[in-house]
ROZALO-178445 format. One record per residue (C-alpha): residue number from 1; residue in one letter; chain; x, y, z. Coordinates in Angstrom, 2 decimals, m for minus. Example, Ala and Ser with C-alpha at 12.3 -4.5 7.8 and 13.67 -1.06 7.14 Angstrom:
BEGIN
node seq 1	type A	mol A	xx 12.30	yy m4.50	zz 7.80;
node seq 2	type S	mol A	xx 13.67	yy m1.06	zz 7.14;
This chain:
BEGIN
node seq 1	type X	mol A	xx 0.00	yy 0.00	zz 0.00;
node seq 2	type X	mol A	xx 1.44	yy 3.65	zz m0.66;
node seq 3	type X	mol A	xx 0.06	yy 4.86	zz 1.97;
node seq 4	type X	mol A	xx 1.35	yy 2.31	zz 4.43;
node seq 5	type X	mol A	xx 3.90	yy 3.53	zz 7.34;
node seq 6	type X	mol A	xx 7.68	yy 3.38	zz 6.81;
node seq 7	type X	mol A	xx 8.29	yy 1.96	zz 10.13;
node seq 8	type X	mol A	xx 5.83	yy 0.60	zz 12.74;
node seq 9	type X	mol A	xx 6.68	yy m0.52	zz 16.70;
node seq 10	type X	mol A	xx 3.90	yy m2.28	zz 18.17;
node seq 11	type X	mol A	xx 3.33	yy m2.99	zz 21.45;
node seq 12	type X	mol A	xx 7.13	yy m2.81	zz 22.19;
node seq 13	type X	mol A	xx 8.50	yy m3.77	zz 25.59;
node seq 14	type X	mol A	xx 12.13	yy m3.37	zz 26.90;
node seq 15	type X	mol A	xx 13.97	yy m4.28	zz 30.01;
node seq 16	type X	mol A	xx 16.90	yy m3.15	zz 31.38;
node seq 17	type X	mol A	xx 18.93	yy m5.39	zz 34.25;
node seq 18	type X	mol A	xx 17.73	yy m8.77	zz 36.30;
node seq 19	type X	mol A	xx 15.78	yy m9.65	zz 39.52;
node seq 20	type X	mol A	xx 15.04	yy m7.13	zz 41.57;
node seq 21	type X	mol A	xx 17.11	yy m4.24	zz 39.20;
node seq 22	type X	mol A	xx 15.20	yy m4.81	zz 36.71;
node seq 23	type X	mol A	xx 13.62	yy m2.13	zz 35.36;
node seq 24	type X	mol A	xx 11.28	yy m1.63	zz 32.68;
node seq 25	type X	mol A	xx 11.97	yy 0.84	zz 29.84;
node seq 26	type X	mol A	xx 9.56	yy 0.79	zz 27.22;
node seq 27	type X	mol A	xx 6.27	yy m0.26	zz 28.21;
node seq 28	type X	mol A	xx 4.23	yy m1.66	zz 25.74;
node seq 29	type X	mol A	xx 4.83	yy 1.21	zz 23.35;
node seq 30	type X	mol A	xx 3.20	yy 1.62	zz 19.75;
node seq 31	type X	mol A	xx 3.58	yy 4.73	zz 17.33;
node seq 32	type X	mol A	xx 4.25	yy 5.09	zz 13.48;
node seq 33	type X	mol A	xx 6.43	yy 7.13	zz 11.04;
node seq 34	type X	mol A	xx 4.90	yy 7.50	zz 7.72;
node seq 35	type X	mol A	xx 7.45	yy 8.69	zz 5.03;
node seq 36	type X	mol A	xx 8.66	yy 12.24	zz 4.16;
node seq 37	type X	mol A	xx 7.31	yy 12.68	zz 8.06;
node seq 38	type X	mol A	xx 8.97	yy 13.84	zz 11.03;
node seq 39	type X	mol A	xx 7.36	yy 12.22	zz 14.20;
node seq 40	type X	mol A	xx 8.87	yy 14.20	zz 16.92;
node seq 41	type X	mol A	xx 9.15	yy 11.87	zz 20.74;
node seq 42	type X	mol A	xx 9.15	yy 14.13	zz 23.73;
node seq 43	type X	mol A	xx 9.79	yy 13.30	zz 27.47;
node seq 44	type X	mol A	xx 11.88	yy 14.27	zz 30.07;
node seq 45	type X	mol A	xx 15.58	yy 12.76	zz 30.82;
node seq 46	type X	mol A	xx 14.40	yy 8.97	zz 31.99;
node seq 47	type X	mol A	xx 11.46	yy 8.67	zz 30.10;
node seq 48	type X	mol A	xx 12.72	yy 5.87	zz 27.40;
node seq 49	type X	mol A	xx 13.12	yy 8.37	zz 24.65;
node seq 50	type X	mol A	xx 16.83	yy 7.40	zz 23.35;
node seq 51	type X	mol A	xx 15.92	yy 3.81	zz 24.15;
node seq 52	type X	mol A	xx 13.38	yy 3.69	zz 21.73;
node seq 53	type X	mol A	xx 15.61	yy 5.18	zz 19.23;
node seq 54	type X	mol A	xx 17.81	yy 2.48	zz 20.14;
node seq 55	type X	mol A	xx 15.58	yy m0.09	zz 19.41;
node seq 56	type X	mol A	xx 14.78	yy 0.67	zz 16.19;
node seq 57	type X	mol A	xx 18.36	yy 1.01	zz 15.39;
node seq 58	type X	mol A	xx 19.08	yy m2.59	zz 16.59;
node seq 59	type X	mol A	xx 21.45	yy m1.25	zz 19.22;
node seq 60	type X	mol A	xx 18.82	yy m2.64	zz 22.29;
node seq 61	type X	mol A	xx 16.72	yy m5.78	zz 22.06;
node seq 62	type X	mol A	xx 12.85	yy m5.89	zz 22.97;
node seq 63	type X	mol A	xx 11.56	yy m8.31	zz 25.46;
node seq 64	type X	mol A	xx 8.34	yy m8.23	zz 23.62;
node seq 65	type X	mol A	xx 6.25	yy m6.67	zz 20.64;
node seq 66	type X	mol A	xx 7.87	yy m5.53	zz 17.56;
node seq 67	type X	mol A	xx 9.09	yy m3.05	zz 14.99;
node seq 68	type X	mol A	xx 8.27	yy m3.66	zz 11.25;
node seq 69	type X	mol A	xx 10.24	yy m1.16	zz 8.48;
node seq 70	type X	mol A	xx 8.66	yy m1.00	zz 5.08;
node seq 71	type X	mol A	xx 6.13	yy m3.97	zz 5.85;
node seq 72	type X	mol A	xx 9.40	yy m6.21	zz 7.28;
node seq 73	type X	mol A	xx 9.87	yy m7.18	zz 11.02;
node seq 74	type X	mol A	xx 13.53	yy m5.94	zz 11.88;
node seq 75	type X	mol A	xx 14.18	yy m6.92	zz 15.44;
node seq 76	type X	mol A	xx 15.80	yy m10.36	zz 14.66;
node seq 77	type X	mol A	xx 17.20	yy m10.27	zz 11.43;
node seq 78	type X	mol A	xx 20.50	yy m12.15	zz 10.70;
node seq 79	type X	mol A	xx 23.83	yy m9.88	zz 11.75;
node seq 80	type X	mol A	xx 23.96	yy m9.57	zz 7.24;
node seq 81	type X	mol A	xx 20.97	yy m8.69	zz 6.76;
node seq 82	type X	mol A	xx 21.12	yy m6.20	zz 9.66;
node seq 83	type X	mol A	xx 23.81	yy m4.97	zz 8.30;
node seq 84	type X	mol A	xx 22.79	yy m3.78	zz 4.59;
node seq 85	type X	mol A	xx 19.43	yy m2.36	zz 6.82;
node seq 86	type X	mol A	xx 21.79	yy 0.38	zz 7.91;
node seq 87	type X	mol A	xx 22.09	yy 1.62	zz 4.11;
node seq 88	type X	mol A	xx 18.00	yy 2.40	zz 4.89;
node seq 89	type X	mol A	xx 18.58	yy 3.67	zz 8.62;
node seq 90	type X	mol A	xx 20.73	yy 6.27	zz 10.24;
node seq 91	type X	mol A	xx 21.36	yy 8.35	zz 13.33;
node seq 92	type X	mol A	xx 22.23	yy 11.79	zz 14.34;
node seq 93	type X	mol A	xx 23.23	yy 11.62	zz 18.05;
node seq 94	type X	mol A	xx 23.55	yy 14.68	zz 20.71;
node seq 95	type X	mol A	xx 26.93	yy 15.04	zz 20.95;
node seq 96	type X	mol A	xx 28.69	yy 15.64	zz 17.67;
node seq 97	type X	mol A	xx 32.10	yy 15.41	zz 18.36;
node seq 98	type X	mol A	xx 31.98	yy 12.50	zz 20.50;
node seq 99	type X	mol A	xx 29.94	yy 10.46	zz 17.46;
node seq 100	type X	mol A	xx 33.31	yy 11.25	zz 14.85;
node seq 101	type X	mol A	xx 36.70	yy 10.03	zz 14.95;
node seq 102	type X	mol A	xx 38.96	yy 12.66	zz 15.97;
node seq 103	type X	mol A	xx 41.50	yy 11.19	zz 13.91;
node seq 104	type X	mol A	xx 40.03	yy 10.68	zz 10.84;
node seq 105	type X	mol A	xx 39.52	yy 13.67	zz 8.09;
node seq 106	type X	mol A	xx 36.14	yy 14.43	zz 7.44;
node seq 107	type X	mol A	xx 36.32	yy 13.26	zz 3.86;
node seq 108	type X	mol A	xx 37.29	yy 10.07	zz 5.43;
node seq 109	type X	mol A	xx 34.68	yy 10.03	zz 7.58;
node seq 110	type X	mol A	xx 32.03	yy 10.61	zz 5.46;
node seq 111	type X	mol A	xx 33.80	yy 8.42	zz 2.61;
node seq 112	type X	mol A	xx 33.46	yy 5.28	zz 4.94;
node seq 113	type X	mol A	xx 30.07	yy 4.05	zz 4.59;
node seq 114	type X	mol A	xx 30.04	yy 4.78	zz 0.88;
node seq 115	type X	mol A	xx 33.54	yy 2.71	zz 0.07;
node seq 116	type X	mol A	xx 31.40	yy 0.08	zz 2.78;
node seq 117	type X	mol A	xx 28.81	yy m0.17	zz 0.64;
node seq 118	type X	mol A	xx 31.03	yy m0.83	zz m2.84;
node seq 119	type X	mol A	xx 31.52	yy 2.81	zz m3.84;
node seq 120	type X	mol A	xx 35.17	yy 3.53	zz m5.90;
node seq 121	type X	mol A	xx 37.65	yy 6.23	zz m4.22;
node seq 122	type X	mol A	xx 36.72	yy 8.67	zz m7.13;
node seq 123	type X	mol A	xx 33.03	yy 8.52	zz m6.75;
node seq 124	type X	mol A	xx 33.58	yy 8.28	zz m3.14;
node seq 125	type X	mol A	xx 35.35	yy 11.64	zz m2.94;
node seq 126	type X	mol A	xx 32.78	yy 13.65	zz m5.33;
node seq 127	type X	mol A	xx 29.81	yy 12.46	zz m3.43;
node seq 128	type X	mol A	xx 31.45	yy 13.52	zz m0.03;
node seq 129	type X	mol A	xx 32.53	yy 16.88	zz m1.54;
node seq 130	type X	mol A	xx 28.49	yy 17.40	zz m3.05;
node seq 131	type X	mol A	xx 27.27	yy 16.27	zz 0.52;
node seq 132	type X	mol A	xx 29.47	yy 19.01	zz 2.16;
node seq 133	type X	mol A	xx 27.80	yy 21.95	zz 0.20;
node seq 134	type X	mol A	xx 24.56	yy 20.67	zz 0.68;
node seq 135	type X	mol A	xx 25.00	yy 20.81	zz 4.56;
node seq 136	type X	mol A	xx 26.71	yy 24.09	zz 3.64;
node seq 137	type X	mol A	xx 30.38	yy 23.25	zz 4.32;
node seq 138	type X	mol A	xx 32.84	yy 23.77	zz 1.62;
node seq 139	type X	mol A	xx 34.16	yy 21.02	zz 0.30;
node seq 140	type X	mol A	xx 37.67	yy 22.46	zz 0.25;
node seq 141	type X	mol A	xx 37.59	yy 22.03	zz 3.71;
node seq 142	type X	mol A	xx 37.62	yy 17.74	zz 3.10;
node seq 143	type X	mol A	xx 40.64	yy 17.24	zz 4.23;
node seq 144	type X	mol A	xx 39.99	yy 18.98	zz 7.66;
node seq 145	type X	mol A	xx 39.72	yy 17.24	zz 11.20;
node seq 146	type X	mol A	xx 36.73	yy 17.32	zz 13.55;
node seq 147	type X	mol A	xx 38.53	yy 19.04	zz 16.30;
node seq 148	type X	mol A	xx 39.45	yy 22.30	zz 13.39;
node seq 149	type X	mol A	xx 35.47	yy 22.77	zz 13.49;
node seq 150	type X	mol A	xx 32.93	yy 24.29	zz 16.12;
node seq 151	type X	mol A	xx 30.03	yy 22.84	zz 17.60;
node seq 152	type X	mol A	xx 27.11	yy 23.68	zz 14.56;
node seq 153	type X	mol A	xx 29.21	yy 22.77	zz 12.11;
node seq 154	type X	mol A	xx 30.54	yy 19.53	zz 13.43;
node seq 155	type X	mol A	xx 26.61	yy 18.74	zz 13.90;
node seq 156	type X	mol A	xx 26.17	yy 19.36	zz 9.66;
node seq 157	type X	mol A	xx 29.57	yy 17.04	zz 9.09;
node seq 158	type X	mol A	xx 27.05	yy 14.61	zz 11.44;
node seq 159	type X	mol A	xx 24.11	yy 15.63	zz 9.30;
node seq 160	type X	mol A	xx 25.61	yy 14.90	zz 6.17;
node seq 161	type X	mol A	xx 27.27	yy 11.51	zz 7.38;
node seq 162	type X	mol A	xx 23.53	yy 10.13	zz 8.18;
node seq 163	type X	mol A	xx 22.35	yy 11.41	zz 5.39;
node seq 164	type X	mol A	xx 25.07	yy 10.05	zz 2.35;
node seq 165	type X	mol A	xx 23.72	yy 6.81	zz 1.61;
node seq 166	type X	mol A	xx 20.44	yy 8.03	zz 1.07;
node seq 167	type X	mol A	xx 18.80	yy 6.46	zz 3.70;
node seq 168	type X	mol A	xx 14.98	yy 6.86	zz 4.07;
node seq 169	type X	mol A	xx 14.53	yy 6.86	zz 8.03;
node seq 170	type X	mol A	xx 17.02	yy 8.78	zz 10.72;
node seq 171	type X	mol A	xx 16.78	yy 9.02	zz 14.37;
node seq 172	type X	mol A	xx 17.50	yy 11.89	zz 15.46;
node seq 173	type X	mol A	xx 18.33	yy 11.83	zz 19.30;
node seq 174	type X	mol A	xx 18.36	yy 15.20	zz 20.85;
node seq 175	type X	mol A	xx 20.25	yy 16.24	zz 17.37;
node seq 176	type X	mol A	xx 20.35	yy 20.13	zz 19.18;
node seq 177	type X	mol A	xx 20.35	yy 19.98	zz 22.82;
node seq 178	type X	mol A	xx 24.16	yy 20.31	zz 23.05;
node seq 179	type X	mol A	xx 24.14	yy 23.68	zz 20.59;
node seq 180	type X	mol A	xx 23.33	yy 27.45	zz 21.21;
node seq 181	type X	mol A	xx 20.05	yy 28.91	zz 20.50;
node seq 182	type X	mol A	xx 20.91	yy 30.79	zz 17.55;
node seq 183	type X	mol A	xx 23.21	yy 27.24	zz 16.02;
node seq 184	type X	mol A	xx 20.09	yy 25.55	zz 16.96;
node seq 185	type X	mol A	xx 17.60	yy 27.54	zz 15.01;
node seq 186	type X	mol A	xx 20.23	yy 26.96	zz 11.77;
node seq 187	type X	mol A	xx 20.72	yy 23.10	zz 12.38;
node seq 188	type X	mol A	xx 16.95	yy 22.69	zz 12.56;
node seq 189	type X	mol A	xx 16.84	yy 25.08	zz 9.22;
node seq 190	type X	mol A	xx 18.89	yy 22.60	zz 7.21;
node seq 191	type X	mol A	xx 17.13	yy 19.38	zz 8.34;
node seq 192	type X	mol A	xx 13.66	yy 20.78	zz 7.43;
node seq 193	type X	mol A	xx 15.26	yy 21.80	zz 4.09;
node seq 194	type X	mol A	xx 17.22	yy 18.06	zz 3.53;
node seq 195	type X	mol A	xx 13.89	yy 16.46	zz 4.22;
node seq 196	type X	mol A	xx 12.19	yy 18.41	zz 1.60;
node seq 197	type X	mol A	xx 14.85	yy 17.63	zz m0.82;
node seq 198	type X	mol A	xx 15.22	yy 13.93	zz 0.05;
node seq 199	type X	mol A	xx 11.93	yy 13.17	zz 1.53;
node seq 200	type X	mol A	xx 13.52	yy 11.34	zz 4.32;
node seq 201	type X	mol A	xx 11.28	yy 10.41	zz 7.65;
node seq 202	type X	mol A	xx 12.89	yy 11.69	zz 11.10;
node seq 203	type X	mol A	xx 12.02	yy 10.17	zz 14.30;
node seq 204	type X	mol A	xx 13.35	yy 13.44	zz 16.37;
node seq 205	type X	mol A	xx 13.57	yy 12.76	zz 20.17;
node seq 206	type X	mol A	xx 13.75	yy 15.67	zz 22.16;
node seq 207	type X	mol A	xx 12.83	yy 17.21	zz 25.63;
node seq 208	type X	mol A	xx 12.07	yy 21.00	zz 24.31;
node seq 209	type X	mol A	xx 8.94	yy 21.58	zz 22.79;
node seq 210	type X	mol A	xx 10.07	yy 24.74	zz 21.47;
node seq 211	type X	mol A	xx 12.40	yy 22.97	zz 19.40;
node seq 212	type X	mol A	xx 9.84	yy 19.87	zz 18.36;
node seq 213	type X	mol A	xx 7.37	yy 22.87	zz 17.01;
node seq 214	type X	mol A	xx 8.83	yy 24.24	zz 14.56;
node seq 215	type X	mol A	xx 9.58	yy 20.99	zz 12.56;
node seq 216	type X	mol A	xx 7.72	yy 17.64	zz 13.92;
node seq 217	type X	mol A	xx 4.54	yy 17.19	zz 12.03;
node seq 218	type X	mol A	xx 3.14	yy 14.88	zz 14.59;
node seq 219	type X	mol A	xx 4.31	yy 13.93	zz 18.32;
node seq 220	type X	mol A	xx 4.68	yy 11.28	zz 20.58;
node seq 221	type X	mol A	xx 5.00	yy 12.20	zz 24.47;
node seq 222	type X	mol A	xx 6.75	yy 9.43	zz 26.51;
node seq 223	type X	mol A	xx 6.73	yy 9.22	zz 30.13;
node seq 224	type X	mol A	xx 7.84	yy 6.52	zz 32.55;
node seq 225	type X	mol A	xx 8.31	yy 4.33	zz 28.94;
node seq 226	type X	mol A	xx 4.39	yy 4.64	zz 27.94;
node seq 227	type X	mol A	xx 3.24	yy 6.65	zz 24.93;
node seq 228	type X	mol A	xx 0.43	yy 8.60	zz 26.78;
node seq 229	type X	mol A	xx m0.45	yy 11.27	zz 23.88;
node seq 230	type X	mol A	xx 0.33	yy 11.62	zz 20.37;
node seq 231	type X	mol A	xx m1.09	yy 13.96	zz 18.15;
node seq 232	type X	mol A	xx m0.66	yy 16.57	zz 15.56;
node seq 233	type X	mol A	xx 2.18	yy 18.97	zz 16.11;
node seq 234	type X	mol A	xx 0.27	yy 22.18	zz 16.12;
node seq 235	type X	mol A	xx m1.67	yy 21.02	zz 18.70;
node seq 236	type X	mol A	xx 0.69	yy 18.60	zz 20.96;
node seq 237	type X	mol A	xx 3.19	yy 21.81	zz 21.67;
node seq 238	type X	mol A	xx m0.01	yy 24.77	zz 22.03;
node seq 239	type X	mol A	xx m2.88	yy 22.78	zz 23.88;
node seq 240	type X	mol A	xx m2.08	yy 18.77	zz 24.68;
node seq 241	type X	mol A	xx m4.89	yy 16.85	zz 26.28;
node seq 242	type X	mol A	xx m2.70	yy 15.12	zz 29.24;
node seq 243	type X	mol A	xx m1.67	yy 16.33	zz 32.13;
node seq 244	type X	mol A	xx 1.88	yy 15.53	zz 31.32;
node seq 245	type X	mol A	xx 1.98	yy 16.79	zz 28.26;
node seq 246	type X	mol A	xx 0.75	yy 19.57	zz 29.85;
node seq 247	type X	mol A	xx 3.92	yy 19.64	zz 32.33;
node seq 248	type X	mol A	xx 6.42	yy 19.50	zz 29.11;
node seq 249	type X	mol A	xx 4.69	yy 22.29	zz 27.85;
node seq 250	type X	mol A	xx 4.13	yy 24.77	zz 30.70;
node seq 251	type X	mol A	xx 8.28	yy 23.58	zz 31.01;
node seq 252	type X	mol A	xx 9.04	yy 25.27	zz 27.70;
node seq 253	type X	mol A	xx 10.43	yy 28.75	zz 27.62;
node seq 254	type X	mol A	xx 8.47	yy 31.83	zz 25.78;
node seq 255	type X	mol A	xx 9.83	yy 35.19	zz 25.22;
node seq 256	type X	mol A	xx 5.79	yy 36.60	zz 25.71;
node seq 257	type X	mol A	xx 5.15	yy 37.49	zz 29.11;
node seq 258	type X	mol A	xx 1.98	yy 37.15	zz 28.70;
node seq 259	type X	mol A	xx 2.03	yy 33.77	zz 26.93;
node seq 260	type X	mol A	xx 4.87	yy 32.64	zz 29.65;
node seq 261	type X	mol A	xx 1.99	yy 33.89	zz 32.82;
node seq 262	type X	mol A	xx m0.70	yy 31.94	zz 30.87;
node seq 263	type X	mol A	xx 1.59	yy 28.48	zz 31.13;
node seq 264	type X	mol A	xx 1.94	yy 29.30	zz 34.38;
node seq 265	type X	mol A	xx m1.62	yy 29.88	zz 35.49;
node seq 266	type X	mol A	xx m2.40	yy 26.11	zz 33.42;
node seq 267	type X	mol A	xx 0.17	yy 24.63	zz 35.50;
node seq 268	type X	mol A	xx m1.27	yy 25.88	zz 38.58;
node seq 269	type X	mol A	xx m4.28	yy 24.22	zz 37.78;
node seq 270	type X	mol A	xx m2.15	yy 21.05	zz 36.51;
node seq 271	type X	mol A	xx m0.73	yy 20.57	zz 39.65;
node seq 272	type X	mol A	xx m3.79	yy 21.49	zz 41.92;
node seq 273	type X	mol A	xx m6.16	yy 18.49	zz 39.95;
node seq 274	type X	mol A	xx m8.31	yy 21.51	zz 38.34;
node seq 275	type X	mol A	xx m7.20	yy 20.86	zz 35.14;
């Protein structure tokens, strides 16, 4: 079907530990990314966000339930087969100079999965200088170190690294939380742009709603590892229907005083039962 979601997790359970640590992650969990969408997953620190994101990468294994991409149950695929999957599904972590090798060159890094996947040095080399401009770097600078670059721009070289094979779903896990507000607004810029270009799907995990507004179309909230509200994202980050949702939202900062005395007032009432 065409109109049948990219990736699907159903009913998805996930413990961490044994005995009496164990602890229960995910909860049962269910939510879909259709493609060309970004699904945005809020929650606070704890709530099962980046384990979720894990998940679906392959890097944590369910206890229960399942996640199906592009009509195919993932979760226990053979190690090869796992493997080429990665071609179809990438990742943008928090911290971008902790997810590339300090002592690689940038063209080398983003070179990698391309000469992986059967790519010649040549063809290698144009495509990395092409991806470079398209995350706005130049691609004189290919032969540059991670360290020789600041914070925003190390995030693009991370950007454009996910996004080189073509891949049709990245999870992005808190892809802005470690930048300034003004590197921020330009990060989330260029991924609204590349997903208009490519048409890729996002799965963007975040705690700031302010952030999740401006580019999820729909949202997830998480909290204590249970989906508890999705919805679309006009109306999950200006007027959610559950009380935690609620908290996330009275939680994110507003330059209106007025607007910022409003959230206020509603959380009153959140925390006194009234609302």
């Amino acid at each position: 079907m065409a109109d049948a979601p990219l990736l699907e997790v159903n009913d998805l359970s996930l413990d961490y530990g044994r005995g009496k640590s164990l602890f229960r992650a995910l909860d049962h969990v269910s939510l879909e990314i259709h493609r060309g969408e970004c699904l945005g997953l809020v929650g606070e620190s704890g709530s099962g966000k980046s384990t979720l994101g894990k998940a679906i990468l392959g890097l944590a294994q369910s206890v229960g339930g399942e996640i199906v991409f592009d009509g195919r149950e993932i979760q226990r695929l053979p190690p090869p087969m796992r493997r080429r999957l990665a071609k179809d599904l990438q990742v943008i972590f928090q911290d971008p100079y902790g997810s590339l090798s300090p002592a690689m060159t940038i063209g080398r890094i983003l070179a990698e999965p391309l000469r992986v996947g059967g790519m010649r040095y040549e063809q290698a080399k144009t495509a990395v200088g092409e991806m470079l401009e398209r995350v706005s770097l130049p691609r004189e600078w290919i032969d540059r170190y991670p360290s020789e670059f600041s914070g925003g721009q190390r995030q693009r070289i991370a950007i454009a690294r996910a996004l080189i094979r073509q891949p049709r779903l990245i999870v992005c896990d808190e892809p802005v939380s470690a930048l300034d507000v003004t590197t921020q607004s330009t990060i989330i810029d260029l991924l609204i742009e590349l997903q208009r270009e490519t048409g890729v799907a996002y799965l963007f995990i975040s705690h700031d709603l302010a952030v999740v507004r401006r580019i999820c179309h729909r949202v997830a909230v998480l909290f204590k590892g249970q989906i508890v509200e999705q919805g679309g994202g006009e109306k999950m980050t200006t007027n959610p229907d559950h009380p935690y949702s609620k908290r996330l939202l009275m939680a994110s900062p507003v330059a209106d005083p007025t607007e910022q005395a409003r959230r206020r007032e509603a959380w009153l009432q959140v925390r006194t039962g009234q609302a």
